[in-house]
C-alpha positions in Angstrom: -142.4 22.3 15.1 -139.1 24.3 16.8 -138.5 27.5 15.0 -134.9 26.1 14.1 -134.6 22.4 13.3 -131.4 20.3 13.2 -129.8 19.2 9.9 -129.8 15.7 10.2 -127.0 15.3 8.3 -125.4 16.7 11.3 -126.2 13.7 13.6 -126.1 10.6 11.5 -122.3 11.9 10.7 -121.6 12.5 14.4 -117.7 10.6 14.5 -117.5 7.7 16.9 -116.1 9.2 20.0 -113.3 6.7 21.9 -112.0 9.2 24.5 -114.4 6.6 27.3 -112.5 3.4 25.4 -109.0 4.3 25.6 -109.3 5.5 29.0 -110.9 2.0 30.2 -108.0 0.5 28.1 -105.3 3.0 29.8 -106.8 2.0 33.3 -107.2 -1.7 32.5 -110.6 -1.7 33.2 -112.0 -5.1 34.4 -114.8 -5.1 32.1 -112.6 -4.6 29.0 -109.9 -7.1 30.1 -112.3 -9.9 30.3 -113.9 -9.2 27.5 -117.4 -8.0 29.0 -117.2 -4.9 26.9 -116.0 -4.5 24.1 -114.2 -1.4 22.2 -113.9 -0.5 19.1 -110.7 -2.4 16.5 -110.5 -0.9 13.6 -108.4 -3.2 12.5 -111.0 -6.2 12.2 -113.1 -6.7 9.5 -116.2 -4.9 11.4 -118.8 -5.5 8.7 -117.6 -9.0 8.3 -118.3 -9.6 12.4 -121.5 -7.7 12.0 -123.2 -9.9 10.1 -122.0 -13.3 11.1 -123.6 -12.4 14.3 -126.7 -10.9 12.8 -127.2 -14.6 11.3 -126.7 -15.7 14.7 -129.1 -13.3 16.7 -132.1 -14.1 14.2 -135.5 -15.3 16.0 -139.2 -15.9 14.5 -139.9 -12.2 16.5 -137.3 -10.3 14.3 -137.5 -12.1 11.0 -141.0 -11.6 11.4 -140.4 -7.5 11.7 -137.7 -8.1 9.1 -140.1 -9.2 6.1 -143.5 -7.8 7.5 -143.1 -4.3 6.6 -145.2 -2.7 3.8 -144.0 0.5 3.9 -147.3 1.7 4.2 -146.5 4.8 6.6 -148.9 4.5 9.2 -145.6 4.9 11.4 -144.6 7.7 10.7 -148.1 8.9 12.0 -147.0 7.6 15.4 -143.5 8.4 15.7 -142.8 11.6 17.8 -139.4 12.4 15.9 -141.5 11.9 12.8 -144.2 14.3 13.6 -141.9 16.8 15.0 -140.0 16.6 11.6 -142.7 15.9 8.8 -140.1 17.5 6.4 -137.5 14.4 7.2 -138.4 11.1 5.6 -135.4 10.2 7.9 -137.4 10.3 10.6 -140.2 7.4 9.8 -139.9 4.3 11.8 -140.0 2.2 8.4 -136.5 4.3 7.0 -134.7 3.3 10.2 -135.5 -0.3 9.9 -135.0 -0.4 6.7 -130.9 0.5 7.6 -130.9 -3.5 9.2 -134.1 -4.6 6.8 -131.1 -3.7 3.7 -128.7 -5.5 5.1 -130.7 -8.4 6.1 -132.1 -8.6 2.8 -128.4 -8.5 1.2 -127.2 -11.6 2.8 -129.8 -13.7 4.4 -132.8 -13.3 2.6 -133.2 -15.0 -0.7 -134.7 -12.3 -3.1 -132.1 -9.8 -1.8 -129.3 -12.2 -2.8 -130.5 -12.6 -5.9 -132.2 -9.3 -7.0 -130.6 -7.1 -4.2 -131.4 -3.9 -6.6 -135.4 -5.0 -6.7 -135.2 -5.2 -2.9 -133.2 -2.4 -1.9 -131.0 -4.8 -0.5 -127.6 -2.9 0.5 -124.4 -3.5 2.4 -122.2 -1.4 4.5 -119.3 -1.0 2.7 -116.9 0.1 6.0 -116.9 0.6 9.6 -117.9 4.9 8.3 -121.0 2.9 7.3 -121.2 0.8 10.4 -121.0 4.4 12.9 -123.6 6.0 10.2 -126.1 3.1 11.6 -124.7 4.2 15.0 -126.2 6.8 15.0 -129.3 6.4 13.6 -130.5 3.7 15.8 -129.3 5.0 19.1 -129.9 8.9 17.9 -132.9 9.0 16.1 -135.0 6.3 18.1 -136.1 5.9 21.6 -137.4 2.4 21.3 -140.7 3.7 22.7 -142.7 0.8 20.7 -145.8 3.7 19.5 -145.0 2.5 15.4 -145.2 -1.0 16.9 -149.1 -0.4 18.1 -150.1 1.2 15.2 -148.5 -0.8 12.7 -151.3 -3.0 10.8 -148.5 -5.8 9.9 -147.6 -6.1 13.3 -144.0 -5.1 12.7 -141.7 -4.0 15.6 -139.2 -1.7 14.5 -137.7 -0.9 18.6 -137.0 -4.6 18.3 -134.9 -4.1 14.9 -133.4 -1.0 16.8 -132.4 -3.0 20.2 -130.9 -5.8 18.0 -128.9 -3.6 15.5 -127.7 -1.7 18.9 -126.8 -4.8 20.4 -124.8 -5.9 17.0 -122.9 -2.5 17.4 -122.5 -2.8 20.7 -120.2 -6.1 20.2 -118.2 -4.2 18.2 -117.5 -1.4 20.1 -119.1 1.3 17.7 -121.3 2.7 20.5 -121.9 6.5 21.7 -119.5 7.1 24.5 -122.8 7.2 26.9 -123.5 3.5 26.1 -119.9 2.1 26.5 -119.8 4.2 30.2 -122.6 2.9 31.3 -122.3 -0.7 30.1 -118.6 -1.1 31.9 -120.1 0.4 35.1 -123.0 -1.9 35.4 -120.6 -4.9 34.4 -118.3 -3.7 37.2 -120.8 -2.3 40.1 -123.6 -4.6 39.4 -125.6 -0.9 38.4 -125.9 0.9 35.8 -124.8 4.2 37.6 -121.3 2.9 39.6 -123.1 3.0 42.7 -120.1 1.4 45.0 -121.5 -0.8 47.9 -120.4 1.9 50.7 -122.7 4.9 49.0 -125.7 2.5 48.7 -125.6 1.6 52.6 -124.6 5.4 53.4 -127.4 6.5 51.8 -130.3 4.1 53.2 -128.8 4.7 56.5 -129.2 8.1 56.3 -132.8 8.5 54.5 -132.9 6.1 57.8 -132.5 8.7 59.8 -134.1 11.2 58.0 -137.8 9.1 58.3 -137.0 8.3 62.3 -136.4 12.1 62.7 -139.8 13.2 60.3 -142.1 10.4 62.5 -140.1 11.0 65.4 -140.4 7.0 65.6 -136.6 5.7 66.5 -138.3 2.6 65.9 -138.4 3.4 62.1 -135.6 0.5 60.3 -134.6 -0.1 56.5 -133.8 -3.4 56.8 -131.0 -4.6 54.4 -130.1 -8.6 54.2 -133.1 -9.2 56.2 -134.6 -13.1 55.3 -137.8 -14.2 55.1 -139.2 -11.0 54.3 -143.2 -10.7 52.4 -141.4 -8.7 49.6 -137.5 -7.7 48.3 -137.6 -4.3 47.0 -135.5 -3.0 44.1 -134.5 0.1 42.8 -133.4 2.8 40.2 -129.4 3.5 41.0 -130.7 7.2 39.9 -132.8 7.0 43.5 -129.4 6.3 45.3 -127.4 8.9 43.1 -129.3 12.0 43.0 -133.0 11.2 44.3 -133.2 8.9 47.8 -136.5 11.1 48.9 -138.4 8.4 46.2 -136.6 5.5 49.2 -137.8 7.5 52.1 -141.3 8.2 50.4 -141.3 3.9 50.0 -140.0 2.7 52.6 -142.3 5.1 55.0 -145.3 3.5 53.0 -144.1 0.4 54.0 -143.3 1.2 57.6 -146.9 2.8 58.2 -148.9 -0.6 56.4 -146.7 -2.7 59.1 -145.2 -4.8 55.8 -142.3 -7.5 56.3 -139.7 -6.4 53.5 -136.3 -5.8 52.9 -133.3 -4.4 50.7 -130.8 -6.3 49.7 -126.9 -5.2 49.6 -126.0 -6.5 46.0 -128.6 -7.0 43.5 -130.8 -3.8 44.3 -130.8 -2.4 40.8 -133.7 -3.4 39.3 -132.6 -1.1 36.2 -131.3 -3.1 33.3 -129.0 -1.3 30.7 -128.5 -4.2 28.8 -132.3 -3.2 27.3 -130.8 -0.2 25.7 -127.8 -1.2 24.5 -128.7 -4.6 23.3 -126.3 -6.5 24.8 -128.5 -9.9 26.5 -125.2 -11.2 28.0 -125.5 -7.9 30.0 -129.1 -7.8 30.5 -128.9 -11.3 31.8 -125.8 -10.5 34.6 -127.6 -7.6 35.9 -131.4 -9.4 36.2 -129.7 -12.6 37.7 -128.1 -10.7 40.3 -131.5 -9.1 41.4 -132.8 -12.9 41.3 -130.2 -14.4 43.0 -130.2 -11.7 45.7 -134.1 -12.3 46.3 -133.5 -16.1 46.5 -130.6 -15.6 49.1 -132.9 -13.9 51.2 -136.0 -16.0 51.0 -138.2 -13.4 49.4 -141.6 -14.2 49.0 -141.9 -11.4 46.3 -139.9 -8.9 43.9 -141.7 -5.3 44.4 -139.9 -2.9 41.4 -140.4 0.5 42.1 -141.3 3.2 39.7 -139.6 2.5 36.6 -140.5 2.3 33.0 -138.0 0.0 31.8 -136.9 -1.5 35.1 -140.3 -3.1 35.3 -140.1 -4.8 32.1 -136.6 -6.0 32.4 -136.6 -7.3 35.6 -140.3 -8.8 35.5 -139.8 -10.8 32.3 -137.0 -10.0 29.8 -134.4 -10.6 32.1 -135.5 -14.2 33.2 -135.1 -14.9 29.1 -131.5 -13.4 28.8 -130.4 -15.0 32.0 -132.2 -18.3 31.2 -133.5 -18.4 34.9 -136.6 -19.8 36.2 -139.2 -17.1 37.3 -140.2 -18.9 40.7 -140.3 -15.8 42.5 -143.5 -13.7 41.7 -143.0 -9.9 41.3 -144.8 -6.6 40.9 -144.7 -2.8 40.4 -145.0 -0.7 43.5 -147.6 0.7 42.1 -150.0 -2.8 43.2 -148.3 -2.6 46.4 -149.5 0.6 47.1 -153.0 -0.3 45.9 -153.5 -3.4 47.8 -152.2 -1.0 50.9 -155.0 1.2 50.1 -157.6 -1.1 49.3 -157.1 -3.2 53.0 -156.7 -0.3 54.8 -153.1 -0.9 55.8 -152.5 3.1 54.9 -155.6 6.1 55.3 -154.6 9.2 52.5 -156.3 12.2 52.5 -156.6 13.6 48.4 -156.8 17.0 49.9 -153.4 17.3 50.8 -152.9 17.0 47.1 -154.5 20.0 45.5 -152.6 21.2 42.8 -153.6 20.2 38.9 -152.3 16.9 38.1 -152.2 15.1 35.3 -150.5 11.5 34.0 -147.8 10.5 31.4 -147.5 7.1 31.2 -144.1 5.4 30.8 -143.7 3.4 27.3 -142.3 0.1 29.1 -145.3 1.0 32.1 -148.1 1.1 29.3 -147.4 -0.3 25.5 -144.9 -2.6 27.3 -146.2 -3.3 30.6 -149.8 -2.9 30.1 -149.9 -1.0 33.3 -152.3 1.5 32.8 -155.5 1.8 34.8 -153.8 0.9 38.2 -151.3 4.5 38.4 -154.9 6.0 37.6 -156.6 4.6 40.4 -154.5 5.5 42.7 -154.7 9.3 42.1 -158.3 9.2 41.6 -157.6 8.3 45.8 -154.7 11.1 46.3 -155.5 14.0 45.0 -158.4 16.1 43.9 -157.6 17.6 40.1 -156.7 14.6 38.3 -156.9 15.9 34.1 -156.2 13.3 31.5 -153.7 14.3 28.5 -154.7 13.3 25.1 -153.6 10.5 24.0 -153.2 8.9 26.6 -152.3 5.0 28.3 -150.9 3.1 25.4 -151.1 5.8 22.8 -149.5 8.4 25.2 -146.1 9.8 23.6 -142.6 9.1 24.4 -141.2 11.3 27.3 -138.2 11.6 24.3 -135.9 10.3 26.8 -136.3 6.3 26.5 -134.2 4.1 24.8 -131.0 4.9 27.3 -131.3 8.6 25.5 -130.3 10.2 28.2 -127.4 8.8 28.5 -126.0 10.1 25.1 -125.6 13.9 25.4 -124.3 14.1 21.5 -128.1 13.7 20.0 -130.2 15.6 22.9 -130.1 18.9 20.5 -132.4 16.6 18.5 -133.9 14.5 21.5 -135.1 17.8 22.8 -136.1 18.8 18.9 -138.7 16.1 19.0 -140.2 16.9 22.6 -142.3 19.5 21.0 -144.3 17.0 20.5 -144.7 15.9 24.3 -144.4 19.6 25.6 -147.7 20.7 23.5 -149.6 17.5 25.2 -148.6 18.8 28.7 -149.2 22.4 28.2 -153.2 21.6 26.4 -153.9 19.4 29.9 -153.6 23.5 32.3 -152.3 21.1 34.9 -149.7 22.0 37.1 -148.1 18.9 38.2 -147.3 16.1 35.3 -146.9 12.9 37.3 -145.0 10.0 36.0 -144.3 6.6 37.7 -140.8 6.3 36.1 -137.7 7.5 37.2 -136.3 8.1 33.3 -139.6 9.7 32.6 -138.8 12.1 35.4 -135.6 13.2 33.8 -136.6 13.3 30.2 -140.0 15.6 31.0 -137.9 17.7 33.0 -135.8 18.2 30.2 -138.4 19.2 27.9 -140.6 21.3 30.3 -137.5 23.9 31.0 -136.6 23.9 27.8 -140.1 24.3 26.6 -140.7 27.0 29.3 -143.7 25.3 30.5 -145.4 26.5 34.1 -145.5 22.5 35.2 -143.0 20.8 37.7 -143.0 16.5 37.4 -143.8 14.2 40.4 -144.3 10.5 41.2 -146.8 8.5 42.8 -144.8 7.7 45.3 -144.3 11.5 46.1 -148.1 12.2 45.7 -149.1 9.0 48.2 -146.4 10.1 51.3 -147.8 13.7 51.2 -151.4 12.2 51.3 -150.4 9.3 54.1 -152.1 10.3 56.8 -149.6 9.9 59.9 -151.2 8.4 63.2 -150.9 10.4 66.4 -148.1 8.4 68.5 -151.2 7.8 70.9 -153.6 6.3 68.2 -150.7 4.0 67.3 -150.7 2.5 70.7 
């Protein structure tokens, strides 16, 4: 535990910030005009709205979540912000469930509407109710899915969280974060207001940075191209303030001799609309990324690293954008090993020598069951690979899931919590923590300064172009 922790008092009475709203109002945002997203009316009868649509956004999944739970605390054994906080009963999975569970119980369940005091069956009484749930299910929960594995009744709490978010986030009672975000993606077609001039600027000039580094004027990012083997996609976070991860890719690519492309509009593979719950939003953003690899003919979607891109774009996103998945896709990370095992690219491990060990992203492994292939690929790049304990789909949170870093008013507590994840890192010695997620990336970075911990964080990606061994000009010939 942190020598000082948070009253949580303190958070879950955070006020409901609108500065972001009625500037997007002021401006006449598009988004807001048409209704895309919405802000908050205090005016309406919020409670009301909330849970007409709550009727509306039941499914055998979240009635199933709803009624399974036992309260038998095996959660709160999994839950990083529980552990962290073993004083806080606030923190167990099972209590923030139980904020919908109550109101579920009130008015659709049967024994709630009839014996709501046997039940605990409660209703919010006002919209200060309504931002109190706020901000317990956006700060208190990173939708990391640990409770769900460990839960014996099968119950999955990140699912109550997404669709109580997603409930909020139609009436505008969202942390400023959230509402930013959602209008930019609605507006861009990514999550981070990308425009379409900065996205071509930068490939054009990580372009040139690979031409220069290979000394190969030959060297192409090819954007629009048709008929490509593969469309690759990815993190508006790699355009914004990281486009080495695009030149570490796309010279991968250019050394196997691969047949791919970019595309111009519907690169973001990211999918807010996962954090915020908001499936009309998840569904725009994943059919654009469809769309765009059926206008060019793409034989396949590759996602690069990233947790929660490679869950929305791989499946969730066909379901909110009710689109046919005729277009296989994968992670990078099965490029890069079918590279390796045809011997389309030669890496030598030794040029990786520094400690190294793995976190694996929550989407990546308890949501993406992607956890043995990142590990084969290091055992092959580097030569001190150290597992941390637990690890694959019992591995911690990187405490910045769940869109968390996107909603600076909870990171006191976000970073709180990561004591949890910092200890893990510092027992493995190693020097490098690698992560095949761009979120993961940020949120371990977080923790590791403010943790002081003598450990810098790396992708695959980064770990496979400083093994790729470069042919002389002459061998190429």
């Amino acid at each position: 535990m942190s020598d000082k922790t948070i009253n949580i008092s303190d958070v879950v009475n955070l006020p409901l910030d609108l500065k972001e709203q009625k500037k997007a109002l002021e401006q006449k945002s598009p988004a807001v005009v048409e209704g895309k997203v919405k802000v908050y009316d205090p005016n309406k009868d919020n409670v009301k709205n909330l849970l007409e649509m709550l009727k509306n956004k039941l499914s055998r999944q979240t009635v199933s979540s709803l009624v399974g739970c036992v309260h038998c605390g095996m959660c709160s054994e999994s839950c990083h912000y529980a552990l962290a906080r073993p004083h806080d009963p606030t923190m167990t999975p099972a209590y923030k469930a139980d904020q919908i569970r109550q109101i579920f119980k009130r008015y659709i369940d049967w024994t709630g509407r009839i014996f709501p005091w046997w039940v605990h069956a409660k209703t919010p009484k006002n919209d200060e109710d309504l931002n109190r749930l706020k901000n317990i299910v956006f700060g208190t929960c990173s939708g990391c899915r640990r409770c769900t594995l460990n839960c014996p009744m099968g119950v999955d709490t990140a699912v109550l969280v997404r669709l109580t978010r997603g409930l909020l986030t139609e009436l505008g009672i969202v942390p400023e974060g959230v509402f930013v975000v959602d209008k930019d993606s609605w507006e861009t077609g990514n999550q981070m207001g990308v425009s379409q001039e900065d996205y071509i600027e930068t490939l054009e000039w990580q372009e040139e940075e690979v031409q220069a580094e290979l000394d190969d004027p030959s060297f192409k990012i090819p954007i629009d191209k048709e008929d490509c083997d593969f469309m690759y996609t990815v993190n508006p976070r790699e355009i914004k303030y990281d486009p080495r991860s695009i030149a570490y890719a796309c010279k991968v690519f250019h050394m196997a001799g691969e047949s791919w492309t970019m595309p111009s509009f519907g690169w973001d593979q990211t999918n807010f609309g996962l954090f915020s719950g908001d499936d009309k939003l998840g569904g725009y953003i994943a059919k654009n990324l469809y769309e765009a690899a059926k206008r060019l003919r793409a034989k396949r979607i590759v996602i690069s690293e990233c947790g929660h891109g490679y869950r929305s774009s791989r499946w969730e996103g066909y379901n909110w954008a009710k689109y046919k998945q005729d277009i296989p896709s994968e992670s990078v990370l099965i490029t890069l090993i079918r590279y390796i095992n045809q011997g389309l690219i030669k890496v030598d491990p030794s040029r990786n020598p520094l400690s190294i060990t793995y976190h694996d992203s929550c989407n990546l492994a308890r949501s993406g069951d992607l956890t043995e292939e990142p590990r084969w690929i290091l055992e092959r790049i580097c030569t001190d690979f150290r597992e941390m304990y637990p690890n694959r789909s019992d591995n911690f949170c990187c405490t910045g899931g769940g869109g968390a870093l996107s909603m600076v008013e909870y990171k006191p507590l976000r970073i709180e919590v990561a004591k949890v994840k910092a200890d893990q890192l510092k027992a493995t010695g190693a020097k490098l923590v690698c992560t095949s997620c761009h979120n993961c990336v940020d949120g371990l970075s977080d923790l590791i300064k403010h943790y002081k911990l003598d450990m810098q964080v790396v992708q695959i990606l980064d770990l496979v172009a400083e093994a790729l061994v470069i042919p002389e000009k002459n061998e190429k010939k």
